[in-house]
PALUM-344932 format. One line per 3 residues: number of its first residue (from 1); for each residue z, x negated, y of C-alpha. Coordinates in steps of 0.001 Angstrom, whole numbers, plus 500000, padded with zeros to 6 digits. Layout:
NUM	Z,X,Y ~ ...
***
This chain:
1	077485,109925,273157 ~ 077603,106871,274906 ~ 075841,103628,272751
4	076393,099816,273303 ~ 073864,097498,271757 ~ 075418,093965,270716
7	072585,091581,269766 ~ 069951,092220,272473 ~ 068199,089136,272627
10	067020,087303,275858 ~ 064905,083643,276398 ~ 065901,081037,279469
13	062275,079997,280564 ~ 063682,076693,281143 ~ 065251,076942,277073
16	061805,077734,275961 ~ 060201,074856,277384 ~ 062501,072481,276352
19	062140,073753,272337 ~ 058612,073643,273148 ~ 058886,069645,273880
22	060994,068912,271188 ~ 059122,066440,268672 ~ 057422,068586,265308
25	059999,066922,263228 ~ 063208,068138,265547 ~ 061456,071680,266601
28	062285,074886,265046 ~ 059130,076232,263776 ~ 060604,080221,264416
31	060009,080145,268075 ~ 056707,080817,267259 ~ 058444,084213,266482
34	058986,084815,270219 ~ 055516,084958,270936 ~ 054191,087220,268243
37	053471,090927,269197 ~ 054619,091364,272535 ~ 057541,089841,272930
40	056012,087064,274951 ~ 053368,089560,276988 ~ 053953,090070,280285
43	055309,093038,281664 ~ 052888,094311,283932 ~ 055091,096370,286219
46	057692,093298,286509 ~ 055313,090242,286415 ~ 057325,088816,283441
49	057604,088587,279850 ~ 059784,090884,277946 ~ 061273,088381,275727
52	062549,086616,278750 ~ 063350,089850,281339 ~ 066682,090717,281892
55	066284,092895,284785 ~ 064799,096269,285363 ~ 062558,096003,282374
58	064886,095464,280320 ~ 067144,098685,281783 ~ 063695,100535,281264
61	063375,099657,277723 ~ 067446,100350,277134 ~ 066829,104034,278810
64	063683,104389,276169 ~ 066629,103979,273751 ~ 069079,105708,274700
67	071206,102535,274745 ~ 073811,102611,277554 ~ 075020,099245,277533
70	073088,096036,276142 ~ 075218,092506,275162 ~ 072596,089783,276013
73	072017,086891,274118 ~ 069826,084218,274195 ~ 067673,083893,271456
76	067502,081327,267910 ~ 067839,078503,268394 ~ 069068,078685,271831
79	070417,075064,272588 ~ 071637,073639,269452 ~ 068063,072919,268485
82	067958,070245,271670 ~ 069708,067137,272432 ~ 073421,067370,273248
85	073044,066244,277069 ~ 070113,068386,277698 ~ 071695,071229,275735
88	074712,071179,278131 ~ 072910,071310,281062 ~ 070869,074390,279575
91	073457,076423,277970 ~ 075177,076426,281622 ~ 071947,077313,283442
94	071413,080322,281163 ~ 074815,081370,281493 ~ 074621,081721,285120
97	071474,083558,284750 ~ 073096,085998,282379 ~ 075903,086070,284649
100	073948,087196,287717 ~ 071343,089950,285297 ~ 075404,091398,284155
103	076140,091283,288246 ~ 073131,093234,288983 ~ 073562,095843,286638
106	077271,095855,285862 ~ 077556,099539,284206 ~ 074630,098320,281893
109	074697,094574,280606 ~ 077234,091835,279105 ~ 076985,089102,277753
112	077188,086546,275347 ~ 078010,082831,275963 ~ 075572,080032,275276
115	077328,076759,273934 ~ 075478,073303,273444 ~ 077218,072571,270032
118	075940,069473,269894 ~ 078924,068099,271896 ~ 081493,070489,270266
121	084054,069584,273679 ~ 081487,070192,275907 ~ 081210,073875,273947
124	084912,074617,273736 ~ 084947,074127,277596 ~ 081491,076147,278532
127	083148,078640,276441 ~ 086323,078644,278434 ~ 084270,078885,281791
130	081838,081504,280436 ~ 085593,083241,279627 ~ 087472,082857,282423
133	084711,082994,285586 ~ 081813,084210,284246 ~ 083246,087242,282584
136	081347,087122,279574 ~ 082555,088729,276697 ~ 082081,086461,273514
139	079499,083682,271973 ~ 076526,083855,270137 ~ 076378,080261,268334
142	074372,079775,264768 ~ 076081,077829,261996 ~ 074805,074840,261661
145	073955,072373,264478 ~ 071445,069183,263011 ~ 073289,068798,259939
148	077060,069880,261062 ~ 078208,072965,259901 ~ 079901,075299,261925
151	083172,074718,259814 ~ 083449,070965,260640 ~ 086946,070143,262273
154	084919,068937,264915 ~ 084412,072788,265807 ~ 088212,073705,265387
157	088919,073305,269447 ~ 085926,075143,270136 ~ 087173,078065,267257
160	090608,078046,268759 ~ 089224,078491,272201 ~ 087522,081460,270826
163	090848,082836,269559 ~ 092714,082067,272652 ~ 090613,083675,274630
166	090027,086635,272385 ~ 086342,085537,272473 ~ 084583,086993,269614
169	081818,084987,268143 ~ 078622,086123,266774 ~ 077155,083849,263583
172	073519,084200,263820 ~ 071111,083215,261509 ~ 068549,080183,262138
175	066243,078523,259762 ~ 066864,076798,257017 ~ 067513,072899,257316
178	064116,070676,256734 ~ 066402,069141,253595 ~ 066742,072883,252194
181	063019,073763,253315 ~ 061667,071023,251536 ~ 063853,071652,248472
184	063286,075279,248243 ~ 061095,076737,250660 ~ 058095,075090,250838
187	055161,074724,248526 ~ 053621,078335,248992 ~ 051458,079056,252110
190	052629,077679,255545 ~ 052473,081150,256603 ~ 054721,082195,253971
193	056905,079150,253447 ~ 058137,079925,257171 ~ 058610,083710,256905
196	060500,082936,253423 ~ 062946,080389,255312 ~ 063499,082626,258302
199	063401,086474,258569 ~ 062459,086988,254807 ~ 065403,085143,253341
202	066767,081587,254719 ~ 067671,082789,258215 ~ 070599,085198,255896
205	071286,082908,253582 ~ 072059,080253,255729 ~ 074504,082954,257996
208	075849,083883,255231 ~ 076666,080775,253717 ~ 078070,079421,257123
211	080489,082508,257387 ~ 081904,081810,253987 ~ 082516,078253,254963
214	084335,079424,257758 ~ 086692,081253,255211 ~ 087190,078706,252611
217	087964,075822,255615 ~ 090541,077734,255998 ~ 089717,078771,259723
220	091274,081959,260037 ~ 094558,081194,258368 ~ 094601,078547,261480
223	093359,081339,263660 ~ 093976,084637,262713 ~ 092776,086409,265505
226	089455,084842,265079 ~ 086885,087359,264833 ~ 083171,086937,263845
229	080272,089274,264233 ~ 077321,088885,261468 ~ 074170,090780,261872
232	071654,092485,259655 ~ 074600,094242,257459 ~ 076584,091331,257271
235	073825,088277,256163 ~ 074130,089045,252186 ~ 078277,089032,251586
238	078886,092744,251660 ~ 076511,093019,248888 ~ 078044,090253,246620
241	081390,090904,247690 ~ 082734,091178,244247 ~ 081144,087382,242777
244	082040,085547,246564 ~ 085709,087261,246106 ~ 086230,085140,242579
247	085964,082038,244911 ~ 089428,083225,245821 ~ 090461,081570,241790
250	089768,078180,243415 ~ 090198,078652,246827 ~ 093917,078467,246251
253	095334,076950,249887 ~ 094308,080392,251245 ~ 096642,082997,252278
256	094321,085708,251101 ~ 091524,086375,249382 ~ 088033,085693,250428
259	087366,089707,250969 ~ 090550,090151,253264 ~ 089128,087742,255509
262	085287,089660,255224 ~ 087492,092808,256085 ~ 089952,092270,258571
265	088298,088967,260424 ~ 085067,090397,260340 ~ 082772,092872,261972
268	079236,093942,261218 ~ 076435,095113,262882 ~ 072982,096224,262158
271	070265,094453,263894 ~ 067757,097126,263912 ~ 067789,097898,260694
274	068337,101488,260770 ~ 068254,102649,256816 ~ 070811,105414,255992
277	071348,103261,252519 ~ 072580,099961,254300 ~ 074841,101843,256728
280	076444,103857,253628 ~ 076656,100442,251412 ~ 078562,098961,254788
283	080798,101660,254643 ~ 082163,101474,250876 ~ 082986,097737,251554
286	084589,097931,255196 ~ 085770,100807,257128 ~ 083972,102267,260399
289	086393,100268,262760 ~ 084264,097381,261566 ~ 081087,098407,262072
292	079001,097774,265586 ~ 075420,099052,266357 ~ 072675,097081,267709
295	068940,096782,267770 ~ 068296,093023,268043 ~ 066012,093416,270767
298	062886,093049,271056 ~ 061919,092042,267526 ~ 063183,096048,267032
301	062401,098625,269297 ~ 063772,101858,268166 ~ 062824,104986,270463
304	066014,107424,270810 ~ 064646,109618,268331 ~ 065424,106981,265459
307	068587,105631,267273 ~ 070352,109664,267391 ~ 068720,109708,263655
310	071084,106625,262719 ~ 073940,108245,264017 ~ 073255,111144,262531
313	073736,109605,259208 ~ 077212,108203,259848 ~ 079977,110570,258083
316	081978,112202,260939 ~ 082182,112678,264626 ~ 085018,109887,265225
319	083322,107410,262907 ~ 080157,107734,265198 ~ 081710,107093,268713
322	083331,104604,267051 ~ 080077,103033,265743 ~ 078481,103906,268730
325	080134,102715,271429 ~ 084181,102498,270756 ~ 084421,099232,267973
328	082268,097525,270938 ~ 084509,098313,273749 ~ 087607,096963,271883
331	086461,094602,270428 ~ 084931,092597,273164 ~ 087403,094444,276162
334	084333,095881,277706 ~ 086640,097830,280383 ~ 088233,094512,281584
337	085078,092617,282400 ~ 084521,091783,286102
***
């Protein structure tokens, strides 16, 4: 059965350095995730580090899998952490350099388009040339860039792009603002505070939250073929459907309610997290057609023992290849790219 991987992260050496510069206040204290374990170590056989190869180690690692295709995307916070000018010049850099790993291995990696939000025109048209000459196959952007959420009309050109282009974007999580932090996540243990506003809670919340937004602006009643991809089991909303789907009381200038939009604007994917429970509480809220795989590579490293074990646990043979490898294909047109 063949398996496509969405959110298979990647670093830009020249990214990294930049976050590395930034100023304490402006930095995003979760890079120091990228280094932990051995995401940062260097791979002996390819003189580089894992976090950061997209080349044969990487194909070595997707093999371990059993992972036929990877979607590569460069890791939080990317560019919207860094100043909009530098960002620009960044974002295109690392999209070439995706560009030529996808060119290199064509029957094995896509992927996603870095955008420097921070200049939302700038995005909209890196977007359209990651589209239309790079061939890759949709964005990975987080949803909030400095204080602007991803929902500000200032994004609507870059959203439409997205639609136009039948770009699908993937709303990954990122720490908590320093506002929020100091508010409500801080006061514990530094080591804690940080793993409470990032993996252990914030980084979901604040996905979440910024998909919701998207709904209630009103974005995909502008743009109805929008679609967004949230990971780890869709960032909290599938399991409080039923409370965020009374916002549809209030939310009166939609056209549906909140859930329609979850369900038919909307796929999910897993990031790794491979529990039978969280696949099967997916599946009551949203039907297979919405549901992607991935591993979120290489914070997870499943061998293919645990990855056929995953698929094991999906209810039929169709639902699998479509979990597998078929919702992928369609959705982001994996047959049409160059």
């Amino acid at each position: 059965m063949k398996v496509v991987a969405v959110e298979e992260h990647w670093n830009s050496v020249t990214i990294r350095d930049a976050l590395d510069r930034l100023p304490s206040g402006a930095r995003d204290e979760s890079v120091v995730f990228n280094t932990m374990g051995d995401n940062q170590a260097r791979l002996e056989d390819i003189g580089q580090a894992r976090l950061e190869d997209i080349g044969q180690g990487r194909i070595e690692a997707m093999d371990a899998a059993g992972i036929d295709v990877s979607v590569l995307s460069v890791v939080t916070p990317a560019t919207q952490a860094l100043p909009a000018r530098e960002a620009i010049v960044l974002a295109r850099d690392a999209n070439d350099e995706a560009a030529d790993a996808v060119r290199a291995h064509p029957d094995r990696l896509r992927a996603f388009a870095t955008l420097p939000t921070g200049d939302p025109q700038a995005a909209a048209a890196e977007l359209e040339r990651c589209a239309t000459r790079l061939g890759h196959v949709g964005a990975m952007v987080f949803g909030r860039t400095g204080s602007r959420m991803l929902d500000d009309p200032a994004y609507d050109d870059l959203l439409a792009t997205a639609a136009r282009l039948r770009q699908p974007v993937f709303l990954h999580p990122q720490i908590a603002s320093n506002e929020l932090r100091d508010a409500a996540y801080r006061g514990l243990d530094p080591q804690i505070d940080l793993a409470l506003a990032s993996f252990g809670w914030g980084w979901h919340m604040d996905a979440g939250l910024a998909a919701l937004r998207l709904i209630l602006r009103g974005t995909f009643d502008r743009h109805p073929g929008l679609q967004l991809v949230l990971g780890h089991w869709g960032e909290m909303l599938l399991f409080w459907m039923d409370r965020v789907d009374s916002l549809s009381r209030v939310a009166t200038h939609l056209e549906r309610r909140v859930s329609d939009y979850i369900r038919t604007n909307m796929h999910i994917t897993c990031s790794g997290m491979l529990q039978e429970r969280l696949l099967r509480h997916t599946l009551d809220f949203t039907g297979a057609d919405r549901v992607l795989f991935s591993t979120d590579y290489p914070f997870h490293r499943p061998d293919a023992a645990a990855v056929e074990q995953f698929f094991d646990a999906v209810p039929g043979p169709a639902d699998r290849v479509r979990i597998a490898s078929g919702n992928a294909e369609a959705l982001f047109r994996l047959g049409d790219v160059r």
